[in-house]
C-alpha positions in Angstrom: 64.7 28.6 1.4 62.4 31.4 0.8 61.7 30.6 -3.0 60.9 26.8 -1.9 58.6 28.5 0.7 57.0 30.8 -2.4 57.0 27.6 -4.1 54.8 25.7 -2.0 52.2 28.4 -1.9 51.8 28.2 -5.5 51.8 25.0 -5.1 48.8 25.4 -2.7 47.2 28.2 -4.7 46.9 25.8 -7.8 45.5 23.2 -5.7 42.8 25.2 -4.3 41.8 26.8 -7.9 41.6 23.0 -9.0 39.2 22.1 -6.5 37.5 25.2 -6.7 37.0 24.8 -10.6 36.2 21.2 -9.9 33.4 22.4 -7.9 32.2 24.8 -10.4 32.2 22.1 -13.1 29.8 19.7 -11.5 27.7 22.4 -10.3 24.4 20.9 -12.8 25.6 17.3 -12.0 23.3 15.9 -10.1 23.8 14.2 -6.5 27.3 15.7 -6.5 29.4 17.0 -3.1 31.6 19.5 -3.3 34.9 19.5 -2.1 36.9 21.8 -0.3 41.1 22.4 0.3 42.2 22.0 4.1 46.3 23.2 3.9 48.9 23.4 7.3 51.9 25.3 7.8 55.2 24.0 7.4 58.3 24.5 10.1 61.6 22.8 9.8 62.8 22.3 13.6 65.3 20.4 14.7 64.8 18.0 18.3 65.9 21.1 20.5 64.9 23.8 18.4 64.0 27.3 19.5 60.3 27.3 18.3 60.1 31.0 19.4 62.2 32.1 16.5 61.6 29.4 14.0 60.5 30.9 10.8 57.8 28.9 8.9 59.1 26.5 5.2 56.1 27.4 3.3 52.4 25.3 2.9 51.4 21.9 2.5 47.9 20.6 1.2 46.6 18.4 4.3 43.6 17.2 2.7 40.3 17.4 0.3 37.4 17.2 2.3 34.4 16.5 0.8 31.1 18.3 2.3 27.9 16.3 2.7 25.4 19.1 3.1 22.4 18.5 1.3 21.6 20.2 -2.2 18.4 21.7 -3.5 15.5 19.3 -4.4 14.4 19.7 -8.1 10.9 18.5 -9.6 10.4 16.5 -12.3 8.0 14.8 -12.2 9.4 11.6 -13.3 8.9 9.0 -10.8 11.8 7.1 -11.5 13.9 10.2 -10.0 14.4 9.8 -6.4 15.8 12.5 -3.6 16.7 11.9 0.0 14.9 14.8 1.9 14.3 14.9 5.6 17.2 15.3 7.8 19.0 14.1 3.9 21.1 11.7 5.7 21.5 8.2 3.8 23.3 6.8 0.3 21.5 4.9 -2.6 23.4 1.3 -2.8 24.2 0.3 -6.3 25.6 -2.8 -7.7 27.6 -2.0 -10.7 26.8 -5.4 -12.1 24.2 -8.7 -11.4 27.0 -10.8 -10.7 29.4 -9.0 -8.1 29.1 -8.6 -4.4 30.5 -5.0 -4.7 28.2 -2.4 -3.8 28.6 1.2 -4.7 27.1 4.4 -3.1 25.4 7.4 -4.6 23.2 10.3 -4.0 22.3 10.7 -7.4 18.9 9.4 -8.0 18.2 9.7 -11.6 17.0 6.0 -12.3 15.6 4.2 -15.5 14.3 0.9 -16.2 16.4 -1.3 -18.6 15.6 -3.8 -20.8 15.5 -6.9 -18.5 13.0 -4.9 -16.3 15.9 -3.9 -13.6 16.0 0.2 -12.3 19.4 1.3 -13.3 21.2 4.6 -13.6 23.0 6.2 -16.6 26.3 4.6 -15.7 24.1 1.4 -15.9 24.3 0.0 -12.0 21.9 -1.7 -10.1 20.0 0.2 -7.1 19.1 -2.3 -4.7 16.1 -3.3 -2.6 15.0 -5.2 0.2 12.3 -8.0 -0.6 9.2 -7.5 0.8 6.3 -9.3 2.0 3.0 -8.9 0.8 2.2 -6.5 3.1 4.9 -4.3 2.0 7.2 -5.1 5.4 10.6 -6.2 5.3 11.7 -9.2 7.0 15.6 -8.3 7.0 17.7 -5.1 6.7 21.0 -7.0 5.8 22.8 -5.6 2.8 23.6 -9.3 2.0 20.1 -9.8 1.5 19.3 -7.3 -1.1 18.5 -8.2 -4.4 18.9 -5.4 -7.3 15.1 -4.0 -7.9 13.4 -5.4 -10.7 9.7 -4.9 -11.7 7.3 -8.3 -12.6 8.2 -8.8 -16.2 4.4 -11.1 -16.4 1.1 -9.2 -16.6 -0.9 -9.1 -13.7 -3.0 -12.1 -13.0 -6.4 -12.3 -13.2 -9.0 -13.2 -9.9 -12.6 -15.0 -10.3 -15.1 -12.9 -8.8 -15.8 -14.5 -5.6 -18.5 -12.4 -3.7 -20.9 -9.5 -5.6 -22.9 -6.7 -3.4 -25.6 -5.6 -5.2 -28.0 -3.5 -3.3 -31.2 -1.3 -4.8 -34.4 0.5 -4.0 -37.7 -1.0 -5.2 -40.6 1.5 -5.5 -43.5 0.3 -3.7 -46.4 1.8 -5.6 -45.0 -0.4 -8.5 -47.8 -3.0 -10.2 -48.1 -6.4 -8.9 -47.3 -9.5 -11.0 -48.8 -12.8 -10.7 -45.5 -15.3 -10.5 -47.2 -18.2 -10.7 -49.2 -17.1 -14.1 -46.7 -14.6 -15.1 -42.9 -15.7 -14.3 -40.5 -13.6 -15.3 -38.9 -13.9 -19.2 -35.6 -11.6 -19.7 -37.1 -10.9 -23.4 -40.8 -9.8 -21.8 -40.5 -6.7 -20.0 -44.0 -6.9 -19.0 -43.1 -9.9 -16.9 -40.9 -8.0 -14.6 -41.1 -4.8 -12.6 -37.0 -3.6 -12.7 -33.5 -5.0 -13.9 -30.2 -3.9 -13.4 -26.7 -5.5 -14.2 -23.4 -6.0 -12.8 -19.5 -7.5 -14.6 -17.9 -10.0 -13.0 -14.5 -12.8 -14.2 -14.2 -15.5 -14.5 -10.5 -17.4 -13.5 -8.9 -16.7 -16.8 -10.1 -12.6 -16.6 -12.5 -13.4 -18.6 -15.5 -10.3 -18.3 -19.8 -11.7 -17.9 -22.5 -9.2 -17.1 -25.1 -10.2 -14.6 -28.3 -9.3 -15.1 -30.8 -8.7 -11.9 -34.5 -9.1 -12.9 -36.7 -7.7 -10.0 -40.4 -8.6 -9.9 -42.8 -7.7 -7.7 -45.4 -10.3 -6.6 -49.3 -10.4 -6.0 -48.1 -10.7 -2.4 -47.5 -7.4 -0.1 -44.2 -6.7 0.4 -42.7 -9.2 -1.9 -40.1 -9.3 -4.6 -39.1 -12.5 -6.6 -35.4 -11.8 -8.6 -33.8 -14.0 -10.9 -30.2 -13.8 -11.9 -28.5 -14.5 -15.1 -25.5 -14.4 -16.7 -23.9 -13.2 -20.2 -20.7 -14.6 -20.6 -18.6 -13.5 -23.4 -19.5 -16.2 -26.0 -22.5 -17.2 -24.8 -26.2 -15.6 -24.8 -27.9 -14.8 -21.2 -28.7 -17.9 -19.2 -30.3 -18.1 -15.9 -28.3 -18.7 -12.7 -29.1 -21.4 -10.5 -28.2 -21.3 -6.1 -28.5 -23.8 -3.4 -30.5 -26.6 -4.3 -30.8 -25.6 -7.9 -33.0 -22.8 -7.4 -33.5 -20.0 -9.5 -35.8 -17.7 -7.7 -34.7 -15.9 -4.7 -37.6 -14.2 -2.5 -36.6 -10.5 -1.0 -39.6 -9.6 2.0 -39.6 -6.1 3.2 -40.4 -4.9 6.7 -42.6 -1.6 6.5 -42.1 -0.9 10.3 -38.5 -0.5 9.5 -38.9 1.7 6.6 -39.1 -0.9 3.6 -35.6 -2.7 4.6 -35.1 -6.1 4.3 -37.1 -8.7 6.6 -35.3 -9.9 9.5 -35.7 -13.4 8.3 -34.5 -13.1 4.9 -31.3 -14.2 4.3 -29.8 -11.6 2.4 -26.5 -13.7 1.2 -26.9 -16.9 -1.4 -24.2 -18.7 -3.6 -24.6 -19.1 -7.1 -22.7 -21.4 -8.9 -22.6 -21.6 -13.0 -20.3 -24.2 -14.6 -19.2 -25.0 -18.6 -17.7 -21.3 -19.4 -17.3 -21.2 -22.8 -13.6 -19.4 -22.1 -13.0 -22.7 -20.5 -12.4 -21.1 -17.3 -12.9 -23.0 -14.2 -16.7 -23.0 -13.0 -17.8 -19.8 -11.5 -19.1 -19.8 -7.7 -19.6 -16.8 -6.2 -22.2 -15.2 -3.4 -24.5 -12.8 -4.1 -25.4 -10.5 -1.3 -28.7 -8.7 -1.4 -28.0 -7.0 1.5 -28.9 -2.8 1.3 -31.7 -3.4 -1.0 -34.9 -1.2 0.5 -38.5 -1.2 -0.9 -40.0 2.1 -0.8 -42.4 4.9 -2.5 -38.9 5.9 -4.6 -38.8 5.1 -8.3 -36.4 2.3 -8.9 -32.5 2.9 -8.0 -28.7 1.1 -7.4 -28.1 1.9 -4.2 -24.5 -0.3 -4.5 -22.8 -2.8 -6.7 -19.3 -4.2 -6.1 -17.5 -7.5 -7.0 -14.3 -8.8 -5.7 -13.0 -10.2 -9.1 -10.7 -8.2 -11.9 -9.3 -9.1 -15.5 -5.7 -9.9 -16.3 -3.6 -6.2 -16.0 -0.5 -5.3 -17.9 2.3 -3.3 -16.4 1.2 0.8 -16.7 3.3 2.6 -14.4 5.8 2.4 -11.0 4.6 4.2 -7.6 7.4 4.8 -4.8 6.5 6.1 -1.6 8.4 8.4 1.0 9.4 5.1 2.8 10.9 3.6 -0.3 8.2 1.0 -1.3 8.1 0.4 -5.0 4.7 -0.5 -6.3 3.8 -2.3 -9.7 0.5 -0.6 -11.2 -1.6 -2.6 -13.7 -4.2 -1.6 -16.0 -6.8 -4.0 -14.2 -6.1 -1.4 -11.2 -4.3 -3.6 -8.9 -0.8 -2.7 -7.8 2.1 -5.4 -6.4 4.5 -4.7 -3.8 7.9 -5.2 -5.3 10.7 -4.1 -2.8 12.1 -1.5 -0.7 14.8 0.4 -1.9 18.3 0.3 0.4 19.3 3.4 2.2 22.7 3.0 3.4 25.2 5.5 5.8 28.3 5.6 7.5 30.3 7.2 10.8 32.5 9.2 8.5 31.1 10.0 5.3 34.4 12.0 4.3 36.0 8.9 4.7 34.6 7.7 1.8 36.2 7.0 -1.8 35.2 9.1 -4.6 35.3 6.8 -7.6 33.9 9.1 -10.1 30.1 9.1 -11.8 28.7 11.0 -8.3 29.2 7.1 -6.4 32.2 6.3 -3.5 33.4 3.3 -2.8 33.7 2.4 1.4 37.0 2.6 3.1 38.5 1.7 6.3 38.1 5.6 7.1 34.1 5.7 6.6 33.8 3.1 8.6 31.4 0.2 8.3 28.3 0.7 6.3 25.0 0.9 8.0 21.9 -0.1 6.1 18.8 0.6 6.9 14.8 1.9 5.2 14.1 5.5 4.6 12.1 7.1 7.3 13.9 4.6 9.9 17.0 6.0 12.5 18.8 8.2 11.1 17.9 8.3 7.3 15.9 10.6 5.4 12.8 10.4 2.9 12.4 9.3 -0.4 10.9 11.9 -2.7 9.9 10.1 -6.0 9.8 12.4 -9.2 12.7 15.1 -7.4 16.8 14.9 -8.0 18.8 16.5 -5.4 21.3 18.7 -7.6 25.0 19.7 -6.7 25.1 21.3 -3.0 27.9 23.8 -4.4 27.5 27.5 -3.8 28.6 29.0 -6.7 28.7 32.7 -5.5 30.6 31.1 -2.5 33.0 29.3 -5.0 33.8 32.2 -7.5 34.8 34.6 -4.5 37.1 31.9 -3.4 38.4 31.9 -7.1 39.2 35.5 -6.7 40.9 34.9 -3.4 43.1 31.9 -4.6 44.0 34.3 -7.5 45.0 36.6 -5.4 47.0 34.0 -3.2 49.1 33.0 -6.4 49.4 36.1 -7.2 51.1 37.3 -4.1 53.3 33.7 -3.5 54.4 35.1 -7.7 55.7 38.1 -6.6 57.4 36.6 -3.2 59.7 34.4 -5.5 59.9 37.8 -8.0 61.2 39.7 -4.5 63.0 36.6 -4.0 65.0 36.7 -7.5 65.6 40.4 -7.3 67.4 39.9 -3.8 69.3 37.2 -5.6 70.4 39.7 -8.5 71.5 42.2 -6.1 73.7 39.9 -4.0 75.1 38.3 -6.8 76.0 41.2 -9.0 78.4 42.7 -5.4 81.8 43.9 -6.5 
């Protein structure tokens, strides 16, 4: 009995130096758990044995826990990488293909994007979101209604320009100029006071400039200002608003500084129609409001427009709470989905099925699924990889110690043999 007894030491000494050196071989892989060996004595009683004198059989290996800690957080600066931080507790979910209900669960978070435009890992699965509104909510945390994350694989489209601030100081001690005689003509400088310009687009993202051409009137206090527009094929051509005017009349108050009269309505809508891009007909309001008249030389206070061009896809923003952004060149940016943090009663319950992801098991319990920065789960950190949570100092002492352990169960079955010898070789 006592060499069986050795026996299952070594037996135990080996296992622990395999999940020791196990240990130490993922120690750069990222997202991995080490693991550690939990053993219980052995006794061989019968019903109404004498426990008090019962002499231990030896070892057995109970189980190989696995240890959830978190590990380090590494920069990269690649914001594709993703980390759980916080309190570190939650799983990516993966889908190991488009067309399975399986999901898989990882703390690695080394993503990429493929070819179709989905974020995938190295081993090729599928981390999946929740969709989101516009707003960037989401309307419902159940893990059958996440889709696999995919980016907009069409360019950004395009917005007329709408509504246009333009807002400016007029100097006062400017000349006057006789409208009537003398109205204004964009190629005779001498037939107005100041012009400045502004882009806007038109439906199809096509860019025209404005042109703002300020002239100040025989009349105190008064400014006359005539818009037109450039468009991209076409030479400058005058802008009409209500009633197919062209002239809009900006009074100053001088008790208030040189702002705009009370009774000037700061706000018209401009309309210009037959784009050469073929674009729909441009309406859009022009709002005066801001603009001053004063003994300062000539300035743009403010200029804004609502419209942009069409954008092509330039780069990915995720946020702690898991919201993936699309960023296009024109710089506006599209909420795409939330990425799924899942997490269980019993993480050691789960199934390791190699490439840092487990599988869920009746001992894990069910999965819960939930956002980052919600309950329980952590952070997202974009552009950091949690790495292996192994100690290493910690694991090469224990190599030393299960060493040691073989060792001595070695020379138990060597004490073991030379008893043997001696009984056997009795005359």
């Amino acid at each position: 009995m006592s060499f069986n007894t050795a026996l299952t030491g070594l037996n135990a000494a080996t296992a622990d130096l395999n999940v020791k050196s196990n240990n130490i071989a993922n120690i750069n892989t990222i997202g991995f758990k080490g693991s550690r060996a939990e053993f219980g004595d052995v006794y061989a009683l019968s019903t109404f044995g004498n426990s008090n004198t019962a002499i231990g059989t030896g070892v057995v290996l109970n189980n190989v826990a696995q240890q959830f800690n978190q590990g380090n957080l590494e920069v990269t600066n690649n914001s594709l990488d993703l980390a759980i931080s916080g309190n570190g507790q939650g799983f990516f979910a993966l889908a190991p293909a488009l067309d399975t209900q399986q999901v898989l669960y990882s703390r690695a978070g080394a993503f990429n994007i493929n070819r179709d435009g989905y974020m995938t890992n190295s081993s090729g699965q599928f981390l999946l979101g929740f969709p989101v509104n516009a707003d960037g909510s989401v309307s419902s945390t159940a893990l059958g209604g996440t889709d696999p994350i995919r980016l907009p694989v069409s360019a950004g489209v395009p917005r007329a320009t709408t509504e246009v601030d333009i807002a400016a100081n007029l100097p006062s001690t400017a000349d006057d100029i006789d409208p009537v005689a003398t109205p204004i003509d964009p190629t005779d400088p001498t037939t107005y006071t100041n012009s400045t310009s502004s882009n806007i687009f038109d439906s199809l993202g096509n860019e025209s400039t404005l042109t703002y051409y300020y002239q100040k009137t025989d009349v105190p206090n008064e400014w006359n200002v005539q818009v037109y527009i450039n468009e991209p094929a076409g030479s400058q051509t005058i802008v009409e608003f209500g009633g197919g005017q062209t002239t809009k009349t900006l009074t100053f108050d001088p008790a208030l500084g040189g702002a705009l009269d009370a009774g000037v309505t700061p706000t018209e809508t401009y309309t210009f129609s037959g784009l050469s891009s073929g674009a729909v007909d441009l309406t859009f309001d022009i709002n005066f409001a801001g603009t001053t008249q004063n003994s300062a030389a000539f300035a743009v206070l403010d200029t804004d427009q609502n419209g942009f061009p069409t954008g092509r896809l330039t780069g990915l923003d995720i946020d702690d709470n898991g919201l993936v952004q699309a960023q296009y060149s024109n710089g506006q940016t599209t909420n795409v989905a939330k990425i799924v943090l899942a997490d269980f009663p019993n993480p050691q319950g789960l199934k390791q099925i190699g490439n840092t992801a487990w599988e869920a098991t009746l001992d894990s319990g069910d999965v819960r699924i939930g956002e980052a920065g919600t309950g329980s789960f952590g952070l997202i950190q974009s552009g950091a990889l949690e790495t292996s949570n192994v100690d290493l100092t910690k694991e090469l002492v224990g190599l030393i110690t299960a060493q040691r352990n073989f060792q001595a169960n070695s020379k138990a079955i060597e004490t073991n043999n030379a008893i043997t010898q001696t009984i056997i070789n009795l005359r």
